[in-house]
VEXVO-614424 format. One record per residue (C-alpha): x, y, z; residue number from 0. Coordinates in steps of 0.2 Angstrom, whole numbers, plus 5000, padded with zeros to 4 digits. Layout:
PAPA    X    Y    Z resi
PAPA    X    Y    Z  NUM
...
This chain:
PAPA    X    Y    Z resi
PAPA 5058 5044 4841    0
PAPA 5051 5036 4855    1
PAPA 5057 5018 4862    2
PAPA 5045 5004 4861    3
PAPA 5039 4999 4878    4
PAPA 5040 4981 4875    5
PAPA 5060 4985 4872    6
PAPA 5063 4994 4890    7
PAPA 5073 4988 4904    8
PAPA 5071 4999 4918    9
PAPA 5081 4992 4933   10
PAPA 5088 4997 4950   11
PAPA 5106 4992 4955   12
PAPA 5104 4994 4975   13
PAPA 5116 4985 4989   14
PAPA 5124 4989 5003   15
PAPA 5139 5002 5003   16
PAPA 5152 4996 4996   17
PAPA 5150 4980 4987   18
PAPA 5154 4985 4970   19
PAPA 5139 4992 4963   20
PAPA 5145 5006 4955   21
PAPA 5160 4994 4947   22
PAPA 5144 4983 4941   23
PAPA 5136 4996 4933   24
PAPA 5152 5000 4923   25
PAPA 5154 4985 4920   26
PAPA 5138 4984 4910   27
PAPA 5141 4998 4900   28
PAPA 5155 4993 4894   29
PAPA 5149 4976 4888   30
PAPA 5134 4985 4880   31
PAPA 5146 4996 4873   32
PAPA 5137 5015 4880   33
PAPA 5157 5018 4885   34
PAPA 5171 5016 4877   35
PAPA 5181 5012 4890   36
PAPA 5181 5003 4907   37
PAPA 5179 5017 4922   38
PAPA 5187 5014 4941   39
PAPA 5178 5020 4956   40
PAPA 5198 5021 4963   41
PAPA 5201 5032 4948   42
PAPA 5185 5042 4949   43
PAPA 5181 5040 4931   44
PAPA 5166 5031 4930   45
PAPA 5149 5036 4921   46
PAPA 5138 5035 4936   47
PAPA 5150 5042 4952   48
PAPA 5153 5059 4942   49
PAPA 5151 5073 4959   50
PAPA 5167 5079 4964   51
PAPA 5162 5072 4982   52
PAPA 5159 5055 4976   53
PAPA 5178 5055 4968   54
PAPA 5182 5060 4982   55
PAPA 5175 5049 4994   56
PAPA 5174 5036 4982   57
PAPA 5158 5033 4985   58
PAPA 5142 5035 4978   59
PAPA 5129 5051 4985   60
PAPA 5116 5053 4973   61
PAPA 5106 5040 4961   62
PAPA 5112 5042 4946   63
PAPA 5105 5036 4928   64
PAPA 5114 5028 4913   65
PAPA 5108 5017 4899   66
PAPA 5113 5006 4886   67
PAPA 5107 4995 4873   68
PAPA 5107 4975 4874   69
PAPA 5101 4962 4859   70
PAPA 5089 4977 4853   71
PAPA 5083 4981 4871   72
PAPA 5085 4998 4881   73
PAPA 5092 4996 4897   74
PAPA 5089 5009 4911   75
PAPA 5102 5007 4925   76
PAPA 5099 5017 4940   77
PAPA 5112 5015 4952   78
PAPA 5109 5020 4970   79
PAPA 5119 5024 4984   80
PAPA 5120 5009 4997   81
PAPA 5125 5019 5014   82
PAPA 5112 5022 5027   83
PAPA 5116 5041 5026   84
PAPA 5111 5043 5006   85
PAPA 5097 5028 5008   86
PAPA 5080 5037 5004   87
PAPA 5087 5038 4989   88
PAPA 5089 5022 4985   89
PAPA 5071 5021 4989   90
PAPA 5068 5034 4977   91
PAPA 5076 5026 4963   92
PAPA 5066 5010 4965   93
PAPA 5051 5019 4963   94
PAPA 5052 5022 4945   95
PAPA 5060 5005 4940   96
PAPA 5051 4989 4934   97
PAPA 5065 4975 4943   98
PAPA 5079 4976 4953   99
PAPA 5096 4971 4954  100
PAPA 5103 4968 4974  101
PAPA 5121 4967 4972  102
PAPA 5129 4959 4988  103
PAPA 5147 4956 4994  104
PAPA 5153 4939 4992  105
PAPA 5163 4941 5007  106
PAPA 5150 4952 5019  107
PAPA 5135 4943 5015  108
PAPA 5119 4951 5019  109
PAPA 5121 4968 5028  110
PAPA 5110 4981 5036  111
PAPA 5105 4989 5018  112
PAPA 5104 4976 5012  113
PAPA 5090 4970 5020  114
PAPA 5082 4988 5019  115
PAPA 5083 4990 4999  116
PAPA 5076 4971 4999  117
PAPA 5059 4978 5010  118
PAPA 5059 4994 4998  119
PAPA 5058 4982 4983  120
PAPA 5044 4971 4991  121
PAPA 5035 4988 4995  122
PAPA 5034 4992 4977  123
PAPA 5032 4973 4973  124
PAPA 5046 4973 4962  125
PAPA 5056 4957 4952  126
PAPA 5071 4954 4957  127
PAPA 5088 4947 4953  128
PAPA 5103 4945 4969  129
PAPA 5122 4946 4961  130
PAPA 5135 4938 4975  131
PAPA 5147 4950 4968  132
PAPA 5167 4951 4973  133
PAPA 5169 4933 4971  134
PAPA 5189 4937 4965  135
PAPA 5193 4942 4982  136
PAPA 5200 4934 4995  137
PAPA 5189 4924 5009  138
PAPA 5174 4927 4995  139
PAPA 5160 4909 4997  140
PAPA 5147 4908 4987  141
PAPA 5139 4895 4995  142
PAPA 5141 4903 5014  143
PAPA 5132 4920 5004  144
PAPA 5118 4910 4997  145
PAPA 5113 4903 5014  146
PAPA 5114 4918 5021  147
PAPA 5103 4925 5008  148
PAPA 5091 4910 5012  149
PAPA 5092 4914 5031  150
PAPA 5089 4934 5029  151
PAPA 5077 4939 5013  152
PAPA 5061 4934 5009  153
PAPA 5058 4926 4995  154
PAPA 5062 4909 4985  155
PAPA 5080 4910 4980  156
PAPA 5087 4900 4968  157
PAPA 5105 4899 4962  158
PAPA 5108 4899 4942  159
PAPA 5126 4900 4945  160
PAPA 5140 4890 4952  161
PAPA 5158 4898 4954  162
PAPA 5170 4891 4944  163
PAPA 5187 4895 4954  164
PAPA 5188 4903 4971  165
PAPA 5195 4920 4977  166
PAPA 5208 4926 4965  167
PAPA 5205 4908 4956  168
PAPA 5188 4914 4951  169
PAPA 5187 4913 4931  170
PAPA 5169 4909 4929  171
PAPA 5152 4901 4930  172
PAPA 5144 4884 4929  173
PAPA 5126 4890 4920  174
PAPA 5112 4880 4929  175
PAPA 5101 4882 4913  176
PAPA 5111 4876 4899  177
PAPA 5122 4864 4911  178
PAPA 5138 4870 4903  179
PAPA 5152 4880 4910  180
PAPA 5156 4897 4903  181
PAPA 5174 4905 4908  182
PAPA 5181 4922 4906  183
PAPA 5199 4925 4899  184
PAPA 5206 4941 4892  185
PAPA 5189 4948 4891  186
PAPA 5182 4933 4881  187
PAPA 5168 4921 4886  188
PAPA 5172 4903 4881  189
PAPA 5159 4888 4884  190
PAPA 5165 4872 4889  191
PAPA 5159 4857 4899  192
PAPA 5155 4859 4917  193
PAPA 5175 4852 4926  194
PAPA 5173 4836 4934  195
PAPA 5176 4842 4954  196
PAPA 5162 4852 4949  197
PAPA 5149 4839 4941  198
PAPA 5138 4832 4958  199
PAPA 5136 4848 4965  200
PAPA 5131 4855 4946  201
PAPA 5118 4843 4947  202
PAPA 5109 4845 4965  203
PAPA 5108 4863 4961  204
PAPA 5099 4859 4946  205
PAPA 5087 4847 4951  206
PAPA 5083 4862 4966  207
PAPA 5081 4875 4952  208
PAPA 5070 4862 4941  209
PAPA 5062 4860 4957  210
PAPA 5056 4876 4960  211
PAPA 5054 4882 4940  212
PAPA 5040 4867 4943  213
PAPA 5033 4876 4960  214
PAPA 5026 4891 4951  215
PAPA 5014 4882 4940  216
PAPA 5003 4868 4946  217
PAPA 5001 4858 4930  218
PAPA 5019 4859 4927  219
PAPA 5022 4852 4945  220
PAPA 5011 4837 4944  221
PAPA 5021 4833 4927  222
PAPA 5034 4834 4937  223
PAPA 5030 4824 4951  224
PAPA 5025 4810 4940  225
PAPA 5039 4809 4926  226
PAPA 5053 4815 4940  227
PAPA 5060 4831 4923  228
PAPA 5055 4842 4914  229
PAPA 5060 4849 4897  230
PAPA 5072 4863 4895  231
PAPA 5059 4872 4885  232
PAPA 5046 4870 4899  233
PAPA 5060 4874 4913  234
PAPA 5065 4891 4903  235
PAPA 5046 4896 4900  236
PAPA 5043 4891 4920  237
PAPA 5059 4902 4925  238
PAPA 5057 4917 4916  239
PAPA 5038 4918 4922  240
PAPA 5041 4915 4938  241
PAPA 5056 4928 4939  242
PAPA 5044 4942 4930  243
PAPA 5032 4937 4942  244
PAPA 5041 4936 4960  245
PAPA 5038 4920 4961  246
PAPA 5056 4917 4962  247
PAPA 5074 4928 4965  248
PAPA 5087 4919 4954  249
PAPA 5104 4921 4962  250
PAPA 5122 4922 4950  251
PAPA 5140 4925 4950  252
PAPA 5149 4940 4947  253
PAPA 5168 4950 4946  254
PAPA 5162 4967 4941  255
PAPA 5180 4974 4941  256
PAPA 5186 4960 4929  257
PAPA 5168 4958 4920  258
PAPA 5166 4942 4925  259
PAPA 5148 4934 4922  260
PAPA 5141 4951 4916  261
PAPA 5134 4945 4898  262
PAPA 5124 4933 4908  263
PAPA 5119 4946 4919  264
PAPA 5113 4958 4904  265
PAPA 5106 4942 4896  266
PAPA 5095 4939 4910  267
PAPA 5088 4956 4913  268
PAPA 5082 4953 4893  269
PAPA 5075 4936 4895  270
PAPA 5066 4938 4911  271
PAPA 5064 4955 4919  272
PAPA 5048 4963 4916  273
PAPA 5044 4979 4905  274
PAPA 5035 4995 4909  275
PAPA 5020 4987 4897  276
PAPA 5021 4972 4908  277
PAPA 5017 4979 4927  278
PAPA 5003 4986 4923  279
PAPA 4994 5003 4928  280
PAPA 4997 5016 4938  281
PAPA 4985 5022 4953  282
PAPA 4984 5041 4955  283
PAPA 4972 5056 4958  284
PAPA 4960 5061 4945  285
PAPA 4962 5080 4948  286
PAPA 4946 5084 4939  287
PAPA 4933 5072 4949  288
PAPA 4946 5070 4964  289
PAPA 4944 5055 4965  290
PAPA 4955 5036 4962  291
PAPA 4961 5034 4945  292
PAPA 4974 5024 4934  293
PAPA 4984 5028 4923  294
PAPA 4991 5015 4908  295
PAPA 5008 5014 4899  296
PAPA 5001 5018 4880  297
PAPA 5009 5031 4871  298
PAPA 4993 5038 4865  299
PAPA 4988 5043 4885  300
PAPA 4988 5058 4893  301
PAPA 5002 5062 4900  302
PAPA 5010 5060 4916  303
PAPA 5027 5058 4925  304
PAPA 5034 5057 4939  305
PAPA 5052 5066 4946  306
PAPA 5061 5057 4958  307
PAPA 5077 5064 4959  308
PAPA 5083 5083 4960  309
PAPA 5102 5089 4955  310
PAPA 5111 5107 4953  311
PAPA 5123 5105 4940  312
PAPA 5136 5117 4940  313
PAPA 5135 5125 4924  314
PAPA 5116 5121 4920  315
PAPA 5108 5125 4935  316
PAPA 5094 5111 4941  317
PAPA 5090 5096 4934  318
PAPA 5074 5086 4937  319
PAPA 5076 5066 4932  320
PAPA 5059 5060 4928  321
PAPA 5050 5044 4923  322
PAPA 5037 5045 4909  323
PAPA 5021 5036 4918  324
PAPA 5010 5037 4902  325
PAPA 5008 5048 4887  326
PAPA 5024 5056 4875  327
PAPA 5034 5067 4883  328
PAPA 5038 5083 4869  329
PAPA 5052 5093 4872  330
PAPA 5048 5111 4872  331
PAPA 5030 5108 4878  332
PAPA 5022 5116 4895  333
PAPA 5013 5102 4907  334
PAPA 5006 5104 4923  335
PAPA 5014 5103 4943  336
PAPA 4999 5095 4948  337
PAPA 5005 5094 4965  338
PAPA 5008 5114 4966  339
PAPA 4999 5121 4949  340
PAPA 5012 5130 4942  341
PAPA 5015 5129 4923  342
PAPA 5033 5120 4918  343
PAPA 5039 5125 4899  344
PAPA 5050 5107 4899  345
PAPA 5060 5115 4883  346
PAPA 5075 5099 4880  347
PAPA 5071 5086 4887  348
PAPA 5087 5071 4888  349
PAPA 5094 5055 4890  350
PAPA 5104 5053 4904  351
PAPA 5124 5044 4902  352
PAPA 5129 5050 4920  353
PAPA 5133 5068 4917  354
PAPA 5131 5070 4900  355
PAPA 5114 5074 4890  356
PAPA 5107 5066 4874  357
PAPA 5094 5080 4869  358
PAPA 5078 5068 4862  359
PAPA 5063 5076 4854  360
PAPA 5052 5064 4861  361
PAPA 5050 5053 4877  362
PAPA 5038 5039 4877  363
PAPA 5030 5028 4891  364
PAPA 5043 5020 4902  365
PAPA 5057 5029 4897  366
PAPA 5066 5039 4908  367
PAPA 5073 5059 4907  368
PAPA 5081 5072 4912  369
PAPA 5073 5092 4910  370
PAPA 5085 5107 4915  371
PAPA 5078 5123 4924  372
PAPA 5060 5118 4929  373
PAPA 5056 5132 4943  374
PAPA 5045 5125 4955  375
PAPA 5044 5107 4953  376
PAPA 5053 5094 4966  377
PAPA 5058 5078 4968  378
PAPA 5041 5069 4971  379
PAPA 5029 5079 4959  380
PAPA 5022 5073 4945  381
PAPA 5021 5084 4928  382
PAPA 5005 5081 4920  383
PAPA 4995 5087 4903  384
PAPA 4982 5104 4909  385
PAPA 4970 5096 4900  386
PAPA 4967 5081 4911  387
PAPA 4978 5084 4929  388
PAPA 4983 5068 4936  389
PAPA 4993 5064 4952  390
PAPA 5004 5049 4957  391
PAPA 5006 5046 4976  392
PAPA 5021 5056 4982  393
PAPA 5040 5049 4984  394
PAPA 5040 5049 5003  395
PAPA 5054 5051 5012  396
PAPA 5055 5041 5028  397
PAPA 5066 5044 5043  398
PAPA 5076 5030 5051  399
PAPA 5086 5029 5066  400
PAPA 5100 5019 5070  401
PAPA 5100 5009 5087  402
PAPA 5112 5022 5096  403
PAPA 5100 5036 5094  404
PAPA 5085 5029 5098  405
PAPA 5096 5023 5114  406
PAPA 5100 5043 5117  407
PAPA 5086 5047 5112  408
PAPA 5077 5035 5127  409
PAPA 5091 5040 5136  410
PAPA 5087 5061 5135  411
PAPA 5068 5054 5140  412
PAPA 5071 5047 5154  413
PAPA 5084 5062 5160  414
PAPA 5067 5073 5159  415
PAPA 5063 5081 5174  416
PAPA 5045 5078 5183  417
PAPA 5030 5088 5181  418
PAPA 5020 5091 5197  419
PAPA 5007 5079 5197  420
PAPA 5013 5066 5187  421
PAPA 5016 5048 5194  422
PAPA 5031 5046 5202  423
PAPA 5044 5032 5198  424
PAPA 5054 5023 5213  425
PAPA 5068 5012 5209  426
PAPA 5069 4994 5216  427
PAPA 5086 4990 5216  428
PAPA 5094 4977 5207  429
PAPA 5106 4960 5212  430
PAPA 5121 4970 5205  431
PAPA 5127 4986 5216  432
PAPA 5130 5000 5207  433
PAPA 5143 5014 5216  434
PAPA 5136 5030 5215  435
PAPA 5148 5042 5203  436
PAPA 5147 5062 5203  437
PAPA 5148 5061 5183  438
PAPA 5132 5062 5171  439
PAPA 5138 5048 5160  440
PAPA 5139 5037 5174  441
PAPA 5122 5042 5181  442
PAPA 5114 5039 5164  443
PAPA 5125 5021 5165  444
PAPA 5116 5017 5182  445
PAPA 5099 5021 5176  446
PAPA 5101 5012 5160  447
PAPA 5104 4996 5172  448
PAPA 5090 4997 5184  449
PAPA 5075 4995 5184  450
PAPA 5059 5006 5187  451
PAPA 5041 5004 5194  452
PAPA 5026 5016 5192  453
PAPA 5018 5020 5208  454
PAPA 5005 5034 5210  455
């Protein structure tokens, strides 16, 4: 039986390489209780880094999918490579989510994909929620990572977190919302009042996040401005729409390799980040008229859904993940490659858990899957009903260079030789004297230093 939409969580988990995204994931299954027991990237036994080169490498390669279930919701993880080699995935992945999660090192800060998974999520206007991870190791600052969140993303950020401890002190969180403080202690949660040292600072954060819950509504920020508070129902209502909305990025504290802060983690992707029901419809390609249409998340709809990532399974052959756009998803029923017309017999259709398969006889709207053996379709098409063709805008795939290349690549430019006729370039020599040298790499040295003029 199909999920109820208004029950579904789909959410990216994207970062830079390297700061614990994976262990985060883990970390979420485990408290939701999809796994038994707590996996280690180290160890290579966690659900979502299951490719013998990401044991290997310890590191994740492909986006993979796991779920589990929260206070009666559905919880979609898709966690996403970070390193600039494997990033068009990443991109992939936030395609067919409703919010994302940007896990960031509490030591780096804000790094290069970092600010590249940030401008995919505002590309596909997506909620999102910033977890300064690693806060047990050593030279980990919260505070130095929120301002350099503040310095280098777009968006309102607020903090509903304080650290409680630092480095290999860190035991838990002081909770902006609730004003309390919650420490973590043999796997245990324990509430308490927030420690004295801790009580101005508490404070100041809160009056910024009461602040900004006010900023997203104009009525609630004239009450404000003229009674100075607001109530904790009003604040919580404020806070939760502004988060679904964009209006605001709430920042937190996290350990994901001692579960640290992780229940309120899973709590706030409940509480505030949207459902498939709630962002709306889809624009596509009515195949029929060829011309702009939509698409709406109702389980009576046509259906349609869209692949966005392709895998070759060892023993199974090729797997196709796929999120249901609209409609209910049958197993064993034939749809429609609207992008290549060929017929695709979906036969079992699955959960995903990593690696392993839950065969489902049914998959509803915003629910996502898995179908084995589909012969021509890619990552990118979308599998539609015959009846009524429909197709969403393709998964694009864009190329980006790092700094050095493009350098070389200016570099083999200018190394071009002449064509007859074109202008011809005279150097005008700079204050610095270069020597002359026989070799090409000092050659390419000296022309990288000078400068040229056109003359005709």
């Amino acid at each position: 039986m199909a999920i109820e939409i208004g029950k579904i969580r789909n959410v990216g988990v994207v970062g830079h390489g390297g700061v614990g995204k994976t262990t985060l994931v883990e970390a979420m299954l485990f408290a939701a209780g999809a796994v038994t027991r707590l996996g280690r990237v180290d160890d290579g036994s966690t659900t979502t880094d299951f490719d013998p080169d990401e044991i290997k490498r310890k590191i994740s390669i492909n986006t993979s999918v796991a779920y589990g279930d929260w206070k009666g919701h559905r919880i979609n993880l898709v966690d996403t490579p970070g390193y600039g080699d494997f990033i068009a995935d990443a991109r992939a992945g936030l395609r067919v989510v409703d919010a994302a999660v940007v896990v960031v090192d509490a030591v780096a800060g804000v790094q290069v994909q970092t600010e590249k998974v940030w401008k995919f999520a505002t590309e596909y206007n997506l909620p999102r929620v910033v977890v300064v991870n690693r806060l047990d190791r050593e030279r980990s600052d919260f505070f130095r990572t929120f301002e350099s969140l503040g310095r280098r993303l777009k968006g309102r950020l607020v903090a509903l977190h304080l650290l409680v401890g630092e480095e290999s002190g860190f035991r838990g969180f002081v909770d902006l919302v609730k004003m309390t403080a919650v420490t973590v202690a043999g796997g245990k949660a324990t509430e308490a009042d927030i420690p004295g040292d801790l009580a101005d600072r508490a404070k100041e954060y809160r009056e910024k996040l009461v602040e900004a819950a006010a900023e997203t509504d104009d009525e609630l920020l004239s009450k404000y401005l003229e009674e100075g508070s607001l109530g904790e129902p009003e604040m919580l209502k404020a806070l939760r729409a502004g988060i679904a909305e964009g209006k605001l990025v709430p920042v937190v504290c996290a350990a994901g390799s001692r579960s640290i802060a992780v229940h309120a983690l899973l709590d706030l992707i409940v509480e505030a980040l949207p459902s498939p029901a709630d962002r709306g419809e889809v624009a596509g390609t009515d195949l029929k008229t060829k011309q702009a249409g939509v698409r709406t998340a109702d389980a009576k709809a046509p259906v349609t859904a869209l692949v966005f990532k392709t895998l070759s399974d060892p023993h199974i052959g090729k797997l196709s993940l796929f999120r249901v756009v609209s409609g209910t998803l049958r197993a064993d029923s034939t749809l429609l490659n609207a992008g290549r017309g060929a017929r695709e017999r979906m036969g079992h259709v699955s959960w995903l858990q990593g690696k392993t398969q839950k065969n489902v006889e049914t998959l509803g709207p915003g629910e996502i899957g898995v179908a084995q053996k589909l012969k021509e379709t890619l990552t990118g098409d979308t599998l539609t009903e015959e009846a009524q063709p429909f197709e969403l805008p393709r998964i694009t795939r864009r190329r980006s260079r790092s700094r050095s290349s493009r350098r070389r690549a200016a570099m083999r430019t200018r190394s071009r030789p002449r064509w007859r006729g074109s202008p011809r370039r005279t150097r005008r020599s700079t204050t610095t004297s270069i020597p002359r040298r026989s070799s090409s790499w000092s050659r390419a040295s000296a022309a990288c230093t000078s400068r040229w003029s056109w003359s005709a």
